[in-house]
C-alpha positions as CSV (number, residue, x, y, z in Angstrom):
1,X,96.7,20.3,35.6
2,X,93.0,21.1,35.2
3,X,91.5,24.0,33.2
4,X,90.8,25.9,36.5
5,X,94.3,25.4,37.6
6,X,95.9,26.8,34.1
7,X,93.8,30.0,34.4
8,X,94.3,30.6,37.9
9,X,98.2,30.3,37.2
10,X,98.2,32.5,34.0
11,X,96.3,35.2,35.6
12,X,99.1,35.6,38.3
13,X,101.6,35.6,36.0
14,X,99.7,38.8,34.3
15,X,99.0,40.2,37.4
16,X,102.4,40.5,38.7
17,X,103.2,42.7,35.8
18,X,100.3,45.0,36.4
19,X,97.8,43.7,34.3
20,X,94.0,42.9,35.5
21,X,92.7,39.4,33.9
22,X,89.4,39.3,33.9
23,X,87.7,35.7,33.6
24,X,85.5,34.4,30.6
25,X,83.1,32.3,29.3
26,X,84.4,30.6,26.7
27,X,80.9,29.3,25.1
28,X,79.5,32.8,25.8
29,X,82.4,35.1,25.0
30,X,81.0,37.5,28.7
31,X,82.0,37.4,32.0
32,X,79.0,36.2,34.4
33,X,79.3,39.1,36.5
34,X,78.9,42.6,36.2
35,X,82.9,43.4,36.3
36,X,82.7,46.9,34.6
37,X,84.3,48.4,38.5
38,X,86.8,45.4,38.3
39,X,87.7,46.1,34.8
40,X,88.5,49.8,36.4
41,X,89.9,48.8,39.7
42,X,91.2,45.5,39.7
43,X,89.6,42.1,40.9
44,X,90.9,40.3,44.3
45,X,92.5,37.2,43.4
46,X,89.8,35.1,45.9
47,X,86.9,36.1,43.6
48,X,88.8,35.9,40.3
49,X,89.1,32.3,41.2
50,X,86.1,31.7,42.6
51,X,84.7,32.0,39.2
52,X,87.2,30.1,37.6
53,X,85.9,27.1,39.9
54,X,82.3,27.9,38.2
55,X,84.0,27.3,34.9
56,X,85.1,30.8,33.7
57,X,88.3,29.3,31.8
58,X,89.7,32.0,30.0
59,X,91.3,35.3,30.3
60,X,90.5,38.9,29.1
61,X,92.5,42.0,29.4
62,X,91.5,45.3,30.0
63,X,93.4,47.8,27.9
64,X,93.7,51.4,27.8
65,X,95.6,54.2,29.7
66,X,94.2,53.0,33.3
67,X,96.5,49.8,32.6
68,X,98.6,51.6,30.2
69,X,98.3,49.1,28.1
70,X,97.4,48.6,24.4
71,X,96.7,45.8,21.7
72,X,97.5,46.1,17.9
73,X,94.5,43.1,16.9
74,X,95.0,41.9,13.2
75,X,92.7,40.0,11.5
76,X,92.2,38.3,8.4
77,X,93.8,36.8,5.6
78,X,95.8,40.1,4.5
79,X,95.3,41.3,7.7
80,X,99.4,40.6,8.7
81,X,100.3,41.6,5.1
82,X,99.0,44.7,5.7
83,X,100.3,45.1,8.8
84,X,103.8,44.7,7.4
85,X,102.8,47.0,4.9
86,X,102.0,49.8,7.1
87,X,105.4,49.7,8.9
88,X,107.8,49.8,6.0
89,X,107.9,53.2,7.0
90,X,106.6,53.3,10.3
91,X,108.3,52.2,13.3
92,X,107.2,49.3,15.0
93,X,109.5,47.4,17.3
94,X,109.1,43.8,18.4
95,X,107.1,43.1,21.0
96,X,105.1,41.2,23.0
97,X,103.1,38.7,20.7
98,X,99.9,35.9,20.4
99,X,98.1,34.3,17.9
100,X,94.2,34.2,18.0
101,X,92.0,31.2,16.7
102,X,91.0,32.1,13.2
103,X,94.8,32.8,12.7
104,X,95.0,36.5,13.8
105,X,98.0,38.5,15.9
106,X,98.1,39.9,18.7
107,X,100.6,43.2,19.3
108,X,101.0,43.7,23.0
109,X,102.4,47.7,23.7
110,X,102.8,49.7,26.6
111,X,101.2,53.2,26.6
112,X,103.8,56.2,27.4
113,X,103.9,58.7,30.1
114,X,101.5,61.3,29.5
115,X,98.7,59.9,27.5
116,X,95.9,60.2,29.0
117,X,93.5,59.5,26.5
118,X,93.8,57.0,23.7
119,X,90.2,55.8,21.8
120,X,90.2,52.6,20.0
121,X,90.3,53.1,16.4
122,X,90.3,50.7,13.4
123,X,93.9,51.1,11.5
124,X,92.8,49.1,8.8
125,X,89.1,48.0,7.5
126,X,89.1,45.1,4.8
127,X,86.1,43.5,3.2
128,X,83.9,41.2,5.4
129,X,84.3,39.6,9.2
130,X,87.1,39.2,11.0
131,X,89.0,41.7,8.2
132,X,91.4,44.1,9.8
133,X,93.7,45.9,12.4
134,X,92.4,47.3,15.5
135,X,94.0,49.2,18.0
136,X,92.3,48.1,21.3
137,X,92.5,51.1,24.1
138,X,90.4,52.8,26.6
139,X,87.6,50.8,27.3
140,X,88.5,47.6,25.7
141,X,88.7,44.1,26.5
142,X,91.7,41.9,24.5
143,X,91.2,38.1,24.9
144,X,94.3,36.2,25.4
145,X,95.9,32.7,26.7
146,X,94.7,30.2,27.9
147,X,91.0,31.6,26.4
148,X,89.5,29.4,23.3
149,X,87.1,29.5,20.7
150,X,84.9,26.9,18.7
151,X,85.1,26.8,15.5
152,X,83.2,24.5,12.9
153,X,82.8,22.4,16.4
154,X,87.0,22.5,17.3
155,X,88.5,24.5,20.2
156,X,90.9,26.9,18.9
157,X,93.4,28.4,21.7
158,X,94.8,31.5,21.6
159,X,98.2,31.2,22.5
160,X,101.7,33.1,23.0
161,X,104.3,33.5,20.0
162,X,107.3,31.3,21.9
163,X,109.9,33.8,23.5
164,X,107.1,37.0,23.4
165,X,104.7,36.0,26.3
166,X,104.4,39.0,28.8
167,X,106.2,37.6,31.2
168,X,109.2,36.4,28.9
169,X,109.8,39.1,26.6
170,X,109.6,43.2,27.2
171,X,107.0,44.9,26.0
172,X,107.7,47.4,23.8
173,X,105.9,51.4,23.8
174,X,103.3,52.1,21.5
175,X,104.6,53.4,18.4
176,X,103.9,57.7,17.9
177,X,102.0,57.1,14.5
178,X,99.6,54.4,16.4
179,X,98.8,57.3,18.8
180,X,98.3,59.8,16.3
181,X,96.1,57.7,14.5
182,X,94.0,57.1,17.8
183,X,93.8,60.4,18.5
184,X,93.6,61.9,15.4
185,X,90.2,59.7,15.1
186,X,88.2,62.3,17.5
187,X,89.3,65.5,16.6
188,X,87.4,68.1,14.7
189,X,88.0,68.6,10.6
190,X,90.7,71.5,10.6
191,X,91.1,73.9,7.8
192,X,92.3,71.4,5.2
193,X,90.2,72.2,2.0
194,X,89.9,69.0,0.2
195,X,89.7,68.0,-3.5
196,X,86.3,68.6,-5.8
197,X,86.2,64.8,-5.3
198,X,86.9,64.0,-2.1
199,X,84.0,66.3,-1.3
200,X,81.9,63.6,-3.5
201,X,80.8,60.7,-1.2
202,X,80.6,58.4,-4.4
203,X,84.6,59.4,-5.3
204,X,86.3,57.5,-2.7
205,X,84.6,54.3,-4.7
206,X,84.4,55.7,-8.1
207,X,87.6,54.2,-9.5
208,X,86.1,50.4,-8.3
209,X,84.3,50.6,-11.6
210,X,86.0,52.5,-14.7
211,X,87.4,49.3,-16.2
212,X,84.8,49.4,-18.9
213,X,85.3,53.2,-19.6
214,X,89.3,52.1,-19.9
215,X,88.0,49.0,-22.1
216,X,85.7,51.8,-24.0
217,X,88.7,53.8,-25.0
218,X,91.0,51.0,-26.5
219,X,94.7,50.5,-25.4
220,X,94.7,54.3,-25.6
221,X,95.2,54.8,-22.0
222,X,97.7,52.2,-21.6
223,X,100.3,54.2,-24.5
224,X,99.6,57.5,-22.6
225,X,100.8,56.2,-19.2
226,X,104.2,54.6,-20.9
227,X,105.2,58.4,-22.0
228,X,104.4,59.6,-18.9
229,X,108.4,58.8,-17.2
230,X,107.7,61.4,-13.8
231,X,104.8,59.4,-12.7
232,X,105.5,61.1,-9.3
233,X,106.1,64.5,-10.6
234,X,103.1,64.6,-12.6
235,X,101.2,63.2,-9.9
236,X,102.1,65.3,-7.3
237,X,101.7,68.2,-9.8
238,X,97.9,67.3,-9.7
239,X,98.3,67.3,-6.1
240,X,99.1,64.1,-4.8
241,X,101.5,65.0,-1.7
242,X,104.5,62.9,-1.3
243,X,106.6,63.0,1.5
244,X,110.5,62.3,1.3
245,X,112.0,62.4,-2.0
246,X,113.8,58.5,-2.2
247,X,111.4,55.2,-2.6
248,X,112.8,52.1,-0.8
249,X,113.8,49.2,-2.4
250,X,110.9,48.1,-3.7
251,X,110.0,51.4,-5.5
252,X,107.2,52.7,-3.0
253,X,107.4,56.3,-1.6
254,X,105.6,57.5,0.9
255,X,102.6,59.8,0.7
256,X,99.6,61.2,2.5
257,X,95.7,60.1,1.5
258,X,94.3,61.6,-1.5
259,X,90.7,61.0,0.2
260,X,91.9,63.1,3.7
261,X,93.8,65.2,5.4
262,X,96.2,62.1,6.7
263,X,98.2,64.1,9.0
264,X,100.5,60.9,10.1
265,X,101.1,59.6,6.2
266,X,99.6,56.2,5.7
267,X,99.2,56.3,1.9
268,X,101.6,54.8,-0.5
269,X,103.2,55.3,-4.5
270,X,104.8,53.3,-6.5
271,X,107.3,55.3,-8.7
272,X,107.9,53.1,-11.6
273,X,104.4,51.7,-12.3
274,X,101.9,54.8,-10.8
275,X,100.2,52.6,-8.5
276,X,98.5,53.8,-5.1
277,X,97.5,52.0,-2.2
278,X,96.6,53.1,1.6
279,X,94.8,50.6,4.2
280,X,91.2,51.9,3.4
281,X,91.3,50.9,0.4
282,X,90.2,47.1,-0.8
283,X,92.8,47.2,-4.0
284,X,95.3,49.3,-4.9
285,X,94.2,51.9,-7.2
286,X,96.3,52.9,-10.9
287,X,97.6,56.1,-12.0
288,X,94.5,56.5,-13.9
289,X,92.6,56.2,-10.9
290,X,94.7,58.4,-9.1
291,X,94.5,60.9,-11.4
292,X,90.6,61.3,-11.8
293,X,90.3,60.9,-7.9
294,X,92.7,63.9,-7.6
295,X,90.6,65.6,-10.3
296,X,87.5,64.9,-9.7
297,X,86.9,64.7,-13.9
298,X,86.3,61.1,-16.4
299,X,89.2,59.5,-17.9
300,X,88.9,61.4,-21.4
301,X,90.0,64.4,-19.4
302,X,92.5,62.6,-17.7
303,X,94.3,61.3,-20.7
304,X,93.6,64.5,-22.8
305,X,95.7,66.5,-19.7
306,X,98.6,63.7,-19.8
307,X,99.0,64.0,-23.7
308,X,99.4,67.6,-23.1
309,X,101.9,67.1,-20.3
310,X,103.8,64.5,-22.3
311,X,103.6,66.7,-25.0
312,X,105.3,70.1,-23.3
313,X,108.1,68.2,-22.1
């Protein structure tokens, strides 16, 4: 069967579950005609493959609530870790599923009832190209089967998980947190007062670079944080806001951001050891660092305060 053919035959397969496969260059990543209306409205089969003929071999979708239809895109190398990560406490139901060429997923959902907006919105930003999870929406285009890519002069396929291609497996709906997040991306600041340092555009990056005020300071640090047994009640004293009272098996509890308002909790705290981590972030931060985020003050102060606490109880 010839490239043409394999396109043309896909792109039915889509179509007769209500999707609208666009065709694409492979060498040029565009379609060769202006196909924002088709994108819209739908393309008749006769000129979809016309175009394949002229060597449009691959396939994008258009996603969105038009084709209530919307792709979870992760990317990089702890771009599926992450993902994980983020539904420990999230649902997320299996689904329909690809793999893209630099070794990415692909989470096929179907929009609910009712939404009739949903932005695109980055879930996850890591450091560098090709480095996170995407939500693809309104106004999006998500490559899929039997589409390629060259790289370092190889074609790389994208290509359905066995068992999860649309047409073998049922999609699932888009999970309520995903939507919150998407629409909770475009809405004004409400009356949420944050911290003294979240008001501070260099806080959110400040911790990044205190390892030689810890060195500075000797192990002192290090003999304050063993006394400290409540990490969590401490922490939350300060103002970290936890949500739920038991930590799962691994000793992470749930929490909201201490650099927003984080309506739909995404952040994360491990009980035993005071460590925080939340998909912004490049590293998981220590209790140290938690504590002069939530502060806004040096690590002197912080310590000073934790002897005290230690002290009165």
């Amino acid at each position: 069967m010839s490239p043409a053919d394999v396109v043309i035959q896909e792109s039915a397969r889509l179509r007769a579950l209500g999707w609208n496969p666009l065709a694409i260059n492979n060498h040029c990543g565009f379609c060769p005609f202006p196909h924002s209306s088709w994108r819209d409205n739908g393309m008749p089969e006769d000129v979809f493959a016309r175009f394949v003929r002229k060597g449009c071999h691959g396939l994008q979708i258009p996603t969105g609530t038009r084709w209530r239809l919307a792709v979870v895109d992760v990317d990089g190398a702890y771009g599926l870790t992450t993902w994980e990560q983020l539904c420990v406490y999230n649902p997320c139901p299996t689904t329909v599923t690809g793999r893209t060429p630099r070794d990415g997923w692909q989470f096929y959902f179907a929009i609910p009832d009712g939404i009739t907006s949903l932005p695109k919105v980055d879930l996850w930003k890591g450091a560098g190209d090709h480095q996170g999870i995407e939500l693809l929406a309104d106004r999006c285009l998500a490559r899929c089967a039997p589409s390629y890519k060259e790289i370092e002069g190889c074609k790389v396929q994208y290509r359905w998980i066995p068992g999860r291609a649309p047409w073998e497996f049922q999609m699932a709906t888009l999970p309520q947190w995903i939507i919150d997040r998407s629409l909770e991306s475009v809405k004004q600041p409400s009356a949420w007062m944050p911290t003294r340092s979240t008001c501070n555009k260099e806080s959110r990056h400040s911790w990044q670079s205190i390892d030689s005020k810890r060195r500075s300071s000797g192990n002192s640090w290090r003999s304050v944080l063993d006394s400290v047994h409540d990490k969590v009640g401490v922490c939350s004293q300060w103002g970290l806001r936890v949500v739920g009272t038991s930590p799962n098996q691994s000793g992470w509890i749930k929490c909201r951001s201490i650099f927003r308002e984080d309506r739909n909790p995404s952040a994360m705290f491990q009980v035993s050891r005071g460590i925080y981590w939340e998909p912004t972030l490049p590293k998981a931060m220590s209790y140290v660092d938690v504590m002069m985020a939530l502060r806004g003050v040096d690590i002197s102060t912080v310590l000073r305060e934790l002897e005290q606490t230690c002290r009165a109880s």
